[in-house]
PyMOL commands that place a pseudoatom at each C-alpha (Angstrom):
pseudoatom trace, name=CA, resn=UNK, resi=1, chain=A, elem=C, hetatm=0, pos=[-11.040, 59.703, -46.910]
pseudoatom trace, name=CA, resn=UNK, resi=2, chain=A, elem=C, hetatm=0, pos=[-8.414, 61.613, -45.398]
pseudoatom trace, name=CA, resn=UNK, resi=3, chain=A, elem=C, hetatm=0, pos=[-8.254, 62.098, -41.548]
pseudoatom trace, name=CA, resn=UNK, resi=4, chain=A, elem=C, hetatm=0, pos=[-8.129, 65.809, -40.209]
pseudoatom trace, name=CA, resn=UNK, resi=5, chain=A, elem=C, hetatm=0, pos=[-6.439, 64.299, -37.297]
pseudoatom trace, name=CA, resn=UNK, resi=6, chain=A, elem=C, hetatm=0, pos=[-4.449, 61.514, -35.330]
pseudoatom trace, name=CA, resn=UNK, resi=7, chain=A, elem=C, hetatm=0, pos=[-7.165, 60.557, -33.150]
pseudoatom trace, name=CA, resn=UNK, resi=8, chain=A, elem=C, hetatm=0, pos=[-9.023, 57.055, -33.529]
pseudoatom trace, name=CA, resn=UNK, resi=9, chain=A, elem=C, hetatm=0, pos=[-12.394, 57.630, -35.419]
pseudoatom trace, name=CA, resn=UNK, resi=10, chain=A, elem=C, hetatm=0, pos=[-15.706, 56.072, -33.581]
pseudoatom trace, name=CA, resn=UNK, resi=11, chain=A, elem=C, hetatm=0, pos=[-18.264, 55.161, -35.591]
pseudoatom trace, name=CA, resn=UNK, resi=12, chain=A, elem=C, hetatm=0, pos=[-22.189, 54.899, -34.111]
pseudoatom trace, name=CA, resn=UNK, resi=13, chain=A, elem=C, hetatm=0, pos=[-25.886, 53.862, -35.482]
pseudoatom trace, name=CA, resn=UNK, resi=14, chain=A, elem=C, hetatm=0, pos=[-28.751, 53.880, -34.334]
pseudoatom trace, name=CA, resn=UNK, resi=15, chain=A, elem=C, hetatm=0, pos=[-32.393, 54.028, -35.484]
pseudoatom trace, name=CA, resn=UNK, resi=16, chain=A, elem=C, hetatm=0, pos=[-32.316, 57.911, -35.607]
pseudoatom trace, name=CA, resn=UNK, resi=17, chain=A, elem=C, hetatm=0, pos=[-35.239, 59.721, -37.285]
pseudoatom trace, name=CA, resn=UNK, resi=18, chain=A, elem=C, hetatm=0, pos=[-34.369, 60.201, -40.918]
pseudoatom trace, name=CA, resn=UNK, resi=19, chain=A, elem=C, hetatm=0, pos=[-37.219, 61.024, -43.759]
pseudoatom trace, name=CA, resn=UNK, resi=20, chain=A, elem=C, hetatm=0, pos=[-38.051, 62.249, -47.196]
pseudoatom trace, name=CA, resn=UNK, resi=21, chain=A, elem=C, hetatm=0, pos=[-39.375, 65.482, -47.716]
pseudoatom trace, name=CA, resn=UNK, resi=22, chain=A, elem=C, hetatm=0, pos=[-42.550, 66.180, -50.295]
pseudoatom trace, name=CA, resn=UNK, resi=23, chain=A, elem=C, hetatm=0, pos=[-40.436, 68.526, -52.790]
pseudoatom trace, name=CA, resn=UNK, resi=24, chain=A, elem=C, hetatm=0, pos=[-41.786, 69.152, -56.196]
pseudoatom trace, name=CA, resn=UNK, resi=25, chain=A, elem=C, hetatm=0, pos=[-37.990, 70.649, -57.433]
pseudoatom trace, name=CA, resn=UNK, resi=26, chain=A, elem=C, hetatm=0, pos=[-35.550, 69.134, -55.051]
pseudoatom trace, name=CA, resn=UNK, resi=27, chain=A, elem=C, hetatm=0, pos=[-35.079, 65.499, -53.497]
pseudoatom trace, name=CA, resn=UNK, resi=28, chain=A, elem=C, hetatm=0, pos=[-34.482, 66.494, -49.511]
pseudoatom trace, name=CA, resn=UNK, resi=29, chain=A, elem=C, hetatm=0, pos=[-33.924, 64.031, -47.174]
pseudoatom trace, name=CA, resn=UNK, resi=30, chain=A, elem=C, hetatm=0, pos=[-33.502, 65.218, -43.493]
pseudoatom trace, name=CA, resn=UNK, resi=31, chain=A, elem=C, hetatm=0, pos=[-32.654, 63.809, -39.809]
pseudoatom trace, name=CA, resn=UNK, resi=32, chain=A, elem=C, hetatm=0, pos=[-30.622, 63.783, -36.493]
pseudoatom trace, name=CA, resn=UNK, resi=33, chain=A, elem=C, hetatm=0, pos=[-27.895, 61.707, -36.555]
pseudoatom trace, name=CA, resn=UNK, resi=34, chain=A, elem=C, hetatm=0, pos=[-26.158, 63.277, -33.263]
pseudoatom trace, name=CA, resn=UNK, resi=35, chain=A, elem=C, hetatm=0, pos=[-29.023, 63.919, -30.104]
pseudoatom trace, name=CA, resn=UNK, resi=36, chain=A, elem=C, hetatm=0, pos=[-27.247, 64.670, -26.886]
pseudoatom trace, name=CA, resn=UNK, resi=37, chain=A, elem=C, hetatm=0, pos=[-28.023, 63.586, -23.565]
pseudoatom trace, name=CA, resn=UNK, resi=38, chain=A, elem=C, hetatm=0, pos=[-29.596, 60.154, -24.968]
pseudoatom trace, name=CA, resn=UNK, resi=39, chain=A, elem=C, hetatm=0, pos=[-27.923, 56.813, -22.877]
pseudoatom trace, name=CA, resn=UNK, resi=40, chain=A, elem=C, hetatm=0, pos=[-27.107, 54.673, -25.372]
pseudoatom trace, name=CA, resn=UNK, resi=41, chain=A, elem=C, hetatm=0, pos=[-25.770, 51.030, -24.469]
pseudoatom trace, name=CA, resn=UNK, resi=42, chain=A, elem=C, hetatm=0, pos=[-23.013, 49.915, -26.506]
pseudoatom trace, name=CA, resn=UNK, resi=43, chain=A, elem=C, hetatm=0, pos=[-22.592, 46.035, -24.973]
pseudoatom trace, name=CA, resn=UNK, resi=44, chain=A, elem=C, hetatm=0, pos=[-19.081, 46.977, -23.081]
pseudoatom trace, name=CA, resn=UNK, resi=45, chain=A, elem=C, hetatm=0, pos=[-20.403, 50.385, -21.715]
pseudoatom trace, name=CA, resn=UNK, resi=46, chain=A, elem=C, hetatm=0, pos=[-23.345, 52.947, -21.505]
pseudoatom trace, name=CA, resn=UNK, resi=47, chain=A, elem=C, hetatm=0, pos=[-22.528, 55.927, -23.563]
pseudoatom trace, name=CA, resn=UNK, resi=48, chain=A, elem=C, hetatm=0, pos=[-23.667, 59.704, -23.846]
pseudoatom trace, name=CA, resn=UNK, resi=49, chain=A, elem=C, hetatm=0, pos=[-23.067, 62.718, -25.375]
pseudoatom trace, name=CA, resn=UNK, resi=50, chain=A, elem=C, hetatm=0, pos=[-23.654, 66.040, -23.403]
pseudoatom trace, name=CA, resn=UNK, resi=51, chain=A, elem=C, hetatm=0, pos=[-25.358, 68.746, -24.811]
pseudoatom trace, name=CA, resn=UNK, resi=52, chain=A, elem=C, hetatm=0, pos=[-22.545, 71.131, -26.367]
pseudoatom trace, name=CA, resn=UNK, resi=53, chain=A, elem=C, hetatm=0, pos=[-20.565, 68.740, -27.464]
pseudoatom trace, name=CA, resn=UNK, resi=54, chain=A, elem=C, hetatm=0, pos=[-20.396, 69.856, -31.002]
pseudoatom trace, name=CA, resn=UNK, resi=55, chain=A, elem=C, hetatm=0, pos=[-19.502, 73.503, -30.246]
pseudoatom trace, name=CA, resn=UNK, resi=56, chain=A, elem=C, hetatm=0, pos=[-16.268, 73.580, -31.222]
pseudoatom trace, name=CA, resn=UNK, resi=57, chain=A, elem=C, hetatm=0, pos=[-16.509, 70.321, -33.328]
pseudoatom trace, name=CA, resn=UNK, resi=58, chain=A, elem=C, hetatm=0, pos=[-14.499, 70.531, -36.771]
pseudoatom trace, name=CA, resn=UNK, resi=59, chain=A, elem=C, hetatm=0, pos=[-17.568, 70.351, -38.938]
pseudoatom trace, name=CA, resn=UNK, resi=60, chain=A, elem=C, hetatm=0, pos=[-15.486, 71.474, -42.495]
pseudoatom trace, name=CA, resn=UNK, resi=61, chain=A, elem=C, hetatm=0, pos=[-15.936, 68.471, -44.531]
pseudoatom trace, name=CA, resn=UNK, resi=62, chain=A, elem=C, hetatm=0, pos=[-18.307, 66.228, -44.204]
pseudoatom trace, name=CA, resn=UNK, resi=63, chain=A, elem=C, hetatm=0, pos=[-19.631, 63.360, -46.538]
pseudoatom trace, name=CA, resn=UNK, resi=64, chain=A, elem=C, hetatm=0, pos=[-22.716, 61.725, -46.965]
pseudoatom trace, name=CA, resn=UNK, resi=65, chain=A, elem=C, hetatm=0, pos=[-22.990, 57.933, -47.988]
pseudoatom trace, name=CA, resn=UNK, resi=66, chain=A, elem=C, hetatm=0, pos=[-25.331, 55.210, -47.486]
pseudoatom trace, name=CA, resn=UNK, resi=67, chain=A, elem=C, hetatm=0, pos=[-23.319, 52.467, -44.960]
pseudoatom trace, name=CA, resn=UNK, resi=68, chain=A, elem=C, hetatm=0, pos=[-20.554, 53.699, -44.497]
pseudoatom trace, name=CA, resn=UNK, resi=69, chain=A, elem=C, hetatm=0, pos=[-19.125, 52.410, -48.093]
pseudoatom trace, name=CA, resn=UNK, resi=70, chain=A, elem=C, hetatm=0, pos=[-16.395, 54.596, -48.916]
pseudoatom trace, name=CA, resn=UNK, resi=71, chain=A, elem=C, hetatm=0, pos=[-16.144, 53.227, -51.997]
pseudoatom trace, name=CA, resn=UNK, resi=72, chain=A, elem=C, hetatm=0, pos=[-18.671, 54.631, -53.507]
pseudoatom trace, name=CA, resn=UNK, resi=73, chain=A, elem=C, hetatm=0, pos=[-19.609, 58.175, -54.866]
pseudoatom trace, name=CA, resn=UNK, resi=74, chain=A, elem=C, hetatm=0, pos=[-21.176, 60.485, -51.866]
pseudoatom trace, name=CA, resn=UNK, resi=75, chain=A, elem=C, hetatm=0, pos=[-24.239, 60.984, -52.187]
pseudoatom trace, name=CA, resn=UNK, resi=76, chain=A, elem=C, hetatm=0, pos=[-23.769, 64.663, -50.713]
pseudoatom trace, name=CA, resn=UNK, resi=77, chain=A, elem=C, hetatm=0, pos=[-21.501, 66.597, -49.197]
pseudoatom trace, name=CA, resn=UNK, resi=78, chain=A, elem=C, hetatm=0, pos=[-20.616, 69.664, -46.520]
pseudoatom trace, name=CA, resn=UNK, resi=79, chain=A, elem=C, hetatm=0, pos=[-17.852, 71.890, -47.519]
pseudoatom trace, name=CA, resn=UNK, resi=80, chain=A, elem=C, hetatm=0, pos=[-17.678, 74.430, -44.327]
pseudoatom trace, name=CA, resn=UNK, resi=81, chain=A, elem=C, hetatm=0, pos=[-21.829, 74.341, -44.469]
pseudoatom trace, name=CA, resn=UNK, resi=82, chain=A, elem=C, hetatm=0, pos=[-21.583, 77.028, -46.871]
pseudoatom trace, name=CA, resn=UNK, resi=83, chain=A, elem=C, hetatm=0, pos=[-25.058, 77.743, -48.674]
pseudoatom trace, name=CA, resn=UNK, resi=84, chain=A, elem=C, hetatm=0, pos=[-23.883, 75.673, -51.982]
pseudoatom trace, name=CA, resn=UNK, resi=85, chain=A, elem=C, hetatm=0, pos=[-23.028, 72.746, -50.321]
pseudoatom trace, name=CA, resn=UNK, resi=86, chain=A, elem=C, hetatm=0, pos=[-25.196, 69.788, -50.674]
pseudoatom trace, name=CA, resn=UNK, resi=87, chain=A, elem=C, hetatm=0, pos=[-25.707, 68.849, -47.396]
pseudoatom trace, name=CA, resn=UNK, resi=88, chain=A, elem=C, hetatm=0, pos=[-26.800, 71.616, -44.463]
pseudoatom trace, name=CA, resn=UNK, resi=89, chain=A, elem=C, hetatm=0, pos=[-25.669, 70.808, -40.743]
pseudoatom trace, name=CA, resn=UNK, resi=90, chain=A, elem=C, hetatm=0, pos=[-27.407, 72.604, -37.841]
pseudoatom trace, name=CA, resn=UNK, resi=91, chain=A, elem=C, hetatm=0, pos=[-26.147, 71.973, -34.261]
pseudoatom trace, name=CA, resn=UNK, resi=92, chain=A, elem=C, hetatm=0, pos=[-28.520, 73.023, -31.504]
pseudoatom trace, name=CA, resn=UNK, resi=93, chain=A, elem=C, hetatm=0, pos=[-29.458, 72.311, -27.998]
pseudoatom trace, name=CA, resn=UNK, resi=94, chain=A, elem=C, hetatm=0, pos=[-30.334, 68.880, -28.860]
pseudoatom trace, name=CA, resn=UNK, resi=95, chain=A, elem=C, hetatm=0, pos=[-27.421, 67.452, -30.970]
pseudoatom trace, name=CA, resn=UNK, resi=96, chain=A, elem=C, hetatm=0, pos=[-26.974, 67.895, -34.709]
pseudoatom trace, name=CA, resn=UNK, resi=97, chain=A, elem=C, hetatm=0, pos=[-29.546, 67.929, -37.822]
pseudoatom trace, name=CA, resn=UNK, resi=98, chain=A, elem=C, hetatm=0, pos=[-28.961, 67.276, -41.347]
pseudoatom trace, name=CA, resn=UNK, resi=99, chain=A, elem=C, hetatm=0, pos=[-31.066, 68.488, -44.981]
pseudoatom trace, name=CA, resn=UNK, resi=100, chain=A, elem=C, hetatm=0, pos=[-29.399, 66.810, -47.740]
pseudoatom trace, name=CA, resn=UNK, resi=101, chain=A, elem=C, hetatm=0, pos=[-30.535, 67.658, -51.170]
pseudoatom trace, name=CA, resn=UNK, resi=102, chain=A, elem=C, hetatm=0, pos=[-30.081, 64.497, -53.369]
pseudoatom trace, name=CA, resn=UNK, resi=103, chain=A, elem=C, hetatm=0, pos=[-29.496, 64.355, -57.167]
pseudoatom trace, name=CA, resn=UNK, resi=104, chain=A, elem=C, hetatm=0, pos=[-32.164, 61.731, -57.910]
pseudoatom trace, name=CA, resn=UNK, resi=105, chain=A, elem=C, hetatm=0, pos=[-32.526, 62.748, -61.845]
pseudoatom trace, name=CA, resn=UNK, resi=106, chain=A, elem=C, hetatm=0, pos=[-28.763, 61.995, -62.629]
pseudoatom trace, name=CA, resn=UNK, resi=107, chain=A, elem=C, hetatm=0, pos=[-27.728, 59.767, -59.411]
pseudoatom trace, name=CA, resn=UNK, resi=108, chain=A, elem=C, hetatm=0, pos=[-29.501, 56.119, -59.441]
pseudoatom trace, name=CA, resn=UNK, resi=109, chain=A, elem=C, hetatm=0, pos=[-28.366, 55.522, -56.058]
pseudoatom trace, name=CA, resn=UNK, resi=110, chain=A, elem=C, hetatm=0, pos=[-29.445, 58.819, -54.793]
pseudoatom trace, name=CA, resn=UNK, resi=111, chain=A, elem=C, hetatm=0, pos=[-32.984, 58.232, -56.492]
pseudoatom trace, name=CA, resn=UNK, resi=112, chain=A, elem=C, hetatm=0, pos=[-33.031, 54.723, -54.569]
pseudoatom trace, name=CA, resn=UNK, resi=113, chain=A, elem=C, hetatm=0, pos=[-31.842, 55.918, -51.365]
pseudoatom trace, name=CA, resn=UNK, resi=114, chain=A, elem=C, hetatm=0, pos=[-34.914, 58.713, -51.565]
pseudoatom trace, name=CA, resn=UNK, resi=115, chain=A, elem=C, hetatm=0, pos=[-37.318, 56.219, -52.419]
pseudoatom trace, name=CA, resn=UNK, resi=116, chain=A, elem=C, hetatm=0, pos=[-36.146, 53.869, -49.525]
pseudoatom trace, name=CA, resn=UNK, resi=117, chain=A, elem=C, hetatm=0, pos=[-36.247, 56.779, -46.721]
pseudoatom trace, name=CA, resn=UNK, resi=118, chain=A, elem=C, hetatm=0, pos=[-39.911, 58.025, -48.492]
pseudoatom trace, name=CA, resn=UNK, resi=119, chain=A, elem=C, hetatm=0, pos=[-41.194, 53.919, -47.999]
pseudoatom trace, name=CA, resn=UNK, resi=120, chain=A, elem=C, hetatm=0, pos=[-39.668, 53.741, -44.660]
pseudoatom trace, name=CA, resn=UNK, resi=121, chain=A, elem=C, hetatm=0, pos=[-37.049, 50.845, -45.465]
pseudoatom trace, name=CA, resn=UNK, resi=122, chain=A, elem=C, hetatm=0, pos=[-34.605, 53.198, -44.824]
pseudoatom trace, name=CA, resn=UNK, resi=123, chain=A, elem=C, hetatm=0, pos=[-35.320, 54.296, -41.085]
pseudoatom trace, name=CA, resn=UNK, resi=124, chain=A, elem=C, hetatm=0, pos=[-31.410, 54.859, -39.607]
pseudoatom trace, name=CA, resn=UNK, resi=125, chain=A, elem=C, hetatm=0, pos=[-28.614, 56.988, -39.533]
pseudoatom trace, name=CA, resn=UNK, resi=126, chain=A, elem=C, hetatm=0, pos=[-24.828, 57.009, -38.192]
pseudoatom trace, name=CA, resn=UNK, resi=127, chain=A, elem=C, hetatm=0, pos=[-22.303, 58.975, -38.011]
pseudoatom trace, name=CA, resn=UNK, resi=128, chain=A, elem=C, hetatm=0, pos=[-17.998, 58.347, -37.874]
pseudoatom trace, name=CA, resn=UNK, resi=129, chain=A, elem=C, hetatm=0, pos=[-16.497, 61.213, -35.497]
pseudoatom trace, name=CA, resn=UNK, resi=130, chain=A, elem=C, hetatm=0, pos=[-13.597, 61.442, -33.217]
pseudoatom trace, name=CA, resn=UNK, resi=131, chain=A, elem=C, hetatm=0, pos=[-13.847, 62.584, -29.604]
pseudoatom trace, name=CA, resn=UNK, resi=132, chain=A, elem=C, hetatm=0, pos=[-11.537, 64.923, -27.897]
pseudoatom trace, name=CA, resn=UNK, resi=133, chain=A, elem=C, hetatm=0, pos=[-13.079, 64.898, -24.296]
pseudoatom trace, name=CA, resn=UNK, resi=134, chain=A, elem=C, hetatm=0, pos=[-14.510, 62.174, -22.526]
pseudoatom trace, name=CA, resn=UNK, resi=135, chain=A, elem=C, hetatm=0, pos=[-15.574, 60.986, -18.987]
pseudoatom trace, name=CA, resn=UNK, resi=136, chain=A, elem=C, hetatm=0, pos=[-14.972, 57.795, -17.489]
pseudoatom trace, name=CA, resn=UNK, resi=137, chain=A, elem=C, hetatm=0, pos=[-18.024, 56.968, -15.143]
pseudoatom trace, name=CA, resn=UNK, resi=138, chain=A, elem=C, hetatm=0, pos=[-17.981, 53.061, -12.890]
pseudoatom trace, name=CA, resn=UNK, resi=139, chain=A, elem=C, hetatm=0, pos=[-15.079, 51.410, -14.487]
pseudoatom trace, name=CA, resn=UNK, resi=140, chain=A, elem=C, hetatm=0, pos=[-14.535, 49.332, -11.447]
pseudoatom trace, name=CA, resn=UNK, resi=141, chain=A, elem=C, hetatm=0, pos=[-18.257, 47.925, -12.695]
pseudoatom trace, name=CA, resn=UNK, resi=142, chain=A, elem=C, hetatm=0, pos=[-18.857, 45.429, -15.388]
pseudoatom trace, name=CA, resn=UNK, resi=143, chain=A, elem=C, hetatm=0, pos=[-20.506, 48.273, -17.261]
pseudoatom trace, name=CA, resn=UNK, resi=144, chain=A, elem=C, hetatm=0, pos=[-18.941, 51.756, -16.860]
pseudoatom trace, name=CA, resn=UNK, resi=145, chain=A, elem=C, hetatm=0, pos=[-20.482, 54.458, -18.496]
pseudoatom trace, name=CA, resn=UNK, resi=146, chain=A, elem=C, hetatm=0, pos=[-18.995, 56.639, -20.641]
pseudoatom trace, name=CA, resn=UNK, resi=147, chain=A, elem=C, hetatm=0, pos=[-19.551, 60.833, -21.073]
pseudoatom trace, name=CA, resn=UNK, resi=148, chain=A, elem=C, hetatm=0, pos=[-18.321, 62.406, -23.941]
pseudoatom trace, name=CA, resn=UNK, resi=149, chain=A, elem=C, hetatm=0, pos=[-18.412, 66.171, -22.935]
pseudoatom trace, name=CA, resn=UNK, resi=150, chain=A, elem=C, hetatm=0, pos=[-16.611, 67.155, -26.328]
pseudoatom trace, name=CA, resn=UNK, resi=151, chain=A, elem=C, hetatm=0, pos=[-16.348, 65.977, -30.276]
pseudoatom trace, name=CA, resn=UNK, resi=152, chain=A, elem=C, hetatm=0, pos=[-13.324, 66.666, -32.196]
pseudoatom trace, name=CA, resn=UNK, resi=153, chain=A, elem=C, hetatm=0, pos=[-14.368, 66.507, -35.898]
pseudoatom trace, name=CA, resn=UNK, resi=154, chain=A, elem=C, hetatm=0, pos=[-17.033, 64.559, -37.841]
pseudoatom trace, name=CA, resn=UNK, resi=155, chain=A, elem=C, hetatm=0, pos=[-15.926, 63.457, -40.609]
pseudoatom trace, name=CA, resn=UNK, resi=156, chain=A, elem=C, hetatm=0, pos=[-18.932, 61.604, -42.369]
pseudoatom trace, name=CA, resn=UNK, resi=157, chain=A, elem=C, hetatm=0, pos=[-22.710, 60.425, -41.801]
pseudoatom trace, name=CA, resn=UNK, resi=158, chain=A, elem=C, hetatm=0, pos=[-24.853, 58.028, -43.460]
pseudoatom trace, name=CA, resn=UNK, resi=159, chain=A, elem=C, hetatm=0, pos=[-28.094, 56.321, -44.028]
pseudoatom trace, name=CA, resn=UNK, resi=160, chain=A, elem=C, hetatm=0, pos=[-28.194, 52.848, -42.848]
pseudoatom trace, name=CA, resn=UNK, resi=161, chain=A, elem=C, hetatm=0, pos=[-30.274, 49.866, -43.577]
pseudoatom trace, name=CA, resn=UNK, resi=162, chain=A, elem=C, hetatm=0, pos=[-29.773, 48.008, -39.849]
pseudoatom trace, name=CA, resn=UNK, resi=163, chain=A, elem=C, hetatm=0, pos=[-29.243, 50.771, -37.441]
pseudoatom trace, name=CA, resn=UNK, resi=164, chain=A, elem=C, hetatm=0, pos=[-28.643, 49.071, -33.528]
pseudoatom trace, name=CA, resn=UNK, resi=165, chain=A, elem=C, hetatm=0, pos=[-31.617, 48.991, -31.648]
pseudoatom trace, name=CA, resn=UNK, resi=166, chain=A, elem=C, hetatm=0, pos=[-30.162, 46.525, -28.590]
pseudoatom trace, name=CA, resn=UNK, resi=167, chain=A, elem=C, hetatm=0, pos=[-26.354, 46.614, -28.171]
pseudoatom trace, name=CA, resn=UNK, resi=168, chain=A, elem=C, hetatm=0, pos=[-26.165, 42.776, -28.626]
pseudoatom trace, name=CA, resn=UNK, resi=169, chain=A, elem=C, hetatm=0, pos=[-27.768, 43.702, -32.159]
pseudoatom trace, name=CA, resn=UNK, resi=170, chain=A, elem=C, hetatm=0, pos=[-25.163, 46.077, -33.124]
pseudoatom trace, name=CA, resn=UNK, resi=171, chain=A, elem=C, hetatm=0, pos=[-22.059, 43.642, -31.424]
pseudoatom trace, name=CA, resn=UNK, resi=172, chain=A, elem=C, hetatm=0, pos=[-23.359, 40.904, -33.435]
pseudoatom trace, name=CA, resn=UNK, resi=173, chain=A, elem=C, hetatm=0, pos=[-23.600, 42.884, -36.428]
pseudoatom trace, name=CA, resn=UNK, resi=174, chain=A, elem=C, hetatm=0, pos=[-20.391, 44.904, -36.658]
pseudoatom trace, name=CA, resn=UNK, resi=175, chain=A, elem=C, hetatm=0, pos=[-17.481, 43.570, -34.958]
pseudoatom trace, name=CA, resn=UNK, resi=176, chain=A, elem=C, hetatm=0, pos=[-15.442, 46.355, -35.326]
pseudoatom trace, name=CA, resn=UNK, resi=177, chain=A, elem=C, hetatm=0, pos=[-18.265, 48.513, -33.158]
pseudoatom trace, name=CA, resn=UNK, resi=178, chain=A, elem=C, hetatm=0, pos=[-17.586, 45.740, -30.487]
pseudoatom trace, name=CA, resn=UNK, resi=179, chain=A, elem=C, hetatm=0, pos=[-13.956, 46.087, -30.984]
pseudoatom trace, name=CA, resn=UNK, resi=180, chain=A, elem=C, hetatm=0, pos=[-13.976, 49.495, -30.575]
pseudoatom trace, name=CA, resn=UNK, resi=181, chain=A, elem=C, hetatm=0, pos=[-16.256, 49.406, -27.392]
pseudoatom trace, name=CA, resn=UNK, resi=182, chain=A, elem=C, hetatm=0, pos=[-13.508, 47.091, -26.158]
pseudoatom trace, name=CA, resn=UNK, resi=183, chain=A, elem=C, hetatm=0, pos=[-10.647, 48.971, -26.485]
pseudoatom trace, name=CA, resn=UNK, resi=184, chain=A, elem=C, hetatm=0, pos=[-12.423, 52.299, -25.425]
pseudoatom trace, name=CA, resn=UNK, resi=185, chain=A, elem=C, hetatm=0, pos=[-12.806, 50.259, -21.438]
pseudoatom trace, name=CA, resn=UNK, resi=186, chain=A, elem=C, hetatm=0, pos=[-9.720, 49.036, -21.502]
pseudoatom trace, name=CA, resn=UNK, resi=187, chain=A, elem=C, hetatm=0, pos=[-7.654, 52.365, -22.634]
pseudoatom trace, name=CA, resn=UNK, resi=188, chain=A, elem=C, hetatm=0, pos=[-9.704, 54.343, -19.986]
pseudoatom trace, name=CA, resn=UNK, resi=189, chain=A, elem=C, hetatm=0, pos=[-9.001, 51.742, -17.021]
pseudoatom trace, name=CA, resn=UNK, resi=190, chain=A, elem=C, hetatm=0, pos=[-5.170, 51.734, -17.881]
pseudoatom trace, name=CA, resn=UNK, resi=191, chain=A, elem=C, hetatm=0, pos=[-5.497, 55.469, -17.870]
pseudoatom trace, name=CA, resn=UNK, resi=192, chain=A, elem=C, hetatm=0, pos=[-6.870, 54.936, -14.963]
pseudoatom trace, name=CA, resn=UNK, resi=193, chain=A, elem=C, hetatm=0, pos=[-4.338, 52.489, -12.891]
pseudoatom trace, name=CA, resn=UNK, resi=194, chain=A, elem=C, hetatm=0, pos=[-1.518, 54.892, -14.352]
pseudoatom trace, name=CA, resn=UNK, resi=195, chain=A, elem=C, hetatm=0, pos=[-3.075, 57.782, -12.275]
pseudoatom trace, name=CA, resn=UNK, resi=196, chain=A, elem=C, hetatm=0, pos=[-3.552, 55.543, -9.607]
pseudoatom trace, name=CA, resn=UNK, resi=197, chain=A, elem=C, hetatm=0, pos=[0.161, 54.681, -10.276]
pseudoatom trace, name=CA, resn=UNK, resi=198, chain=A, elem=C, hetatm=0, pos=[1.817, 58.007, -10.463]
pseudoatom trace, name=CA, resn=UNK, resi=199, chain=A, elem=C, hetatm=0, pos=[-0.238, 59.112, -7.243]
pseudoatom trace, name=CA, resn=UNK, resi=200, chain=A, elem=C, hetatm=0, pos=[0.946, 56.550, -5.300]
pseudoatom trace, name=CA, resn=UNK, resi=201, chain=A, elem=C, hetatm=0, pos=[4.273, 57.086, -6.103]
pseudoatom trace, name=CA, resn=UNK, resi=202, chain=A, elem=C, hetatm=0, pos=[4.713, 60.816, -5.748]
pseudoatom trace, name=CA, resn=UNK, resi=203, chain=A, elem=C, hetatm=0, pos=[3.087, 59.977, -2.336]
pseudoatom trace, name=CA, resn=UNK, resi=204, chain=A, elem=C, hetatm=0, pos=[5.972, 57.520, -1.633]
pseudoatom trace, name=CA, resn=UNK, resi=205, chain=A, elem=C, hetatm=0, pos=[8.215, 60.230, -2.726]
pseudoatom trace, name=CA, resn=UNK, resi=206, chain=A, elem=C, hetatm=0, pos=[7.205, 62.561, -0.025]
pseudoatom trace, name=CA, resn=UNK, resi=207, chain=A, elem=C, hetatm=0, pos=[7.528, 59.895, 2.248]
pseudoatom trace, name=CA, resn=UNK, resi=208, chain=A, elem=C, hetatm=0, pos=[10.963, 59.713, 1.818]
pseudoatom trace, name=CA, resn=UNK, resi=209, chain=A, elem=C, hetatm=0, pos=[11.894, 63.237, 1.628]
pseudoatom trace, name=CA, resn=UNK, resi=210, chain=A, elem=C, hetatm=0, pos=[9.967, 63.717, 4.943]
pseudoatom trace, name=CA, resn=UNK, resi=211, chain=A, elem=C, hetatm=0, pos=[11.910, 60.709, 6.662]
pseudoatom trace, name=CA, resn=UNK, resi=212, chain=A, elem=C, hetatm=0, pos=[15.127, 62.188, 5.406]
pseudoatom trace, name=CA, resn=UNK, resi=213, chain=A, elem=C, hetatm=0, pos=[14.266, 65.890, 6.521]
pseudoatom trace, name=CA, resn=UNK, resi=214, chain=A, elem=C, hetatm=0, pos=[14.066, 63.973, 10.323]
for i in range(1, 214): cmd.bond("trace and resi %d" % i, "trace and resi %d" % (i + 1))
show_as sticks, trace
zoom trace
């Protein structure tokens, strides 16, 4: 899948509503995958996204897949959410919904993934984004929290068999979650002591050209 820009992607599950719709012509599956304003704990931080923060998200191409395997077919698809595309997105005041329409007379993994989501086995969803604003809140703490007032592009959702219910679920599970949640702290507290660096300096600086003025 090719990246729409240079910044990291984040990827996050959770047990987000998801179900089948009753549909004598079409195969619909529809959910949430995004809510804002939500606290989510991710093991290394607390983490939420404000409402708006898909405004001005780059929403042109996104895929649809069942956990995250990119090496498969997807399943749907969102080309600029024009009408023909096979999956809808709709951003509102609470986050972002999806109606997928799935192929489940020619597609044997679309016509398993709609019978999952009808039985309930299938009860999560997650999305893989990048974030171009964010808010650092407590890193001096053992658990900062994190606000991410703006998303820079989406680039794919899917339906998962474990979403994270507990952070120490989803650490266990996916180490490159935990990985990620790791580097996200420590990236935002060097950010930090840089700051903390440069102000001290250009204070220093005026220091000196206030000594010398004497």
């Amino acid at each position: 899948m090719k990246q729409t820009n240079k910044k990291p992607l984040e990827q996050r599950q959770y047990a987000f509503e998801i179900r089948a719709e009753e549909n004598d012509s079409e195969s619909i599956i529809t959910g949430r995958p995004i809510v804002y304003e939500s606290k989510t704990d991710l093991g290394y931080f607390d983490e939420i996204i404000h409402k708006g923060a898909l405004d001005k998200a780059n929403l042109t191409d996104v895929r649809f897949l069942v956990n995250h395997d990119l090496s498969k077919i997807p399943l749907a698809r969102s080309r600029k959410n024009t009408k023909n595309s096979t999956m809808q997105l709709s951003v509102d005041d609470k986050g972002m919904t999806i109606r997928v329409t799935l192929d489940t007379e020619n597609n044997t993994e679309a016509r398993n993934l709609y019978s999952a989501v009808k039985r309930g086995d299938i009860s999560g969803m997650s999305f893989m984004f990048s974030i171009d604003n964010e808010r650092w809140e407590d890193l001096e703490s053992d658990h900062p929290t994190r606000h991410i007032d703006k998303i820079g592009t989406v680039v794919e959702i899917s339906a998962v068999t474990l979403p994270a219910y507990e952070s120490t679920e989803i650490n266990a599970r996916d180490k490159l979650a935990l990985d990620n949640a790791r580097s996200a702290v420590d990236t935002a507290r060097q950010s930090q002591q840089t700051s903390v660096d440069t102000d001290a300096l250009e204070l220093e600086k005026l220091k000196a050209e206030y000594l010398y003025q004497i």
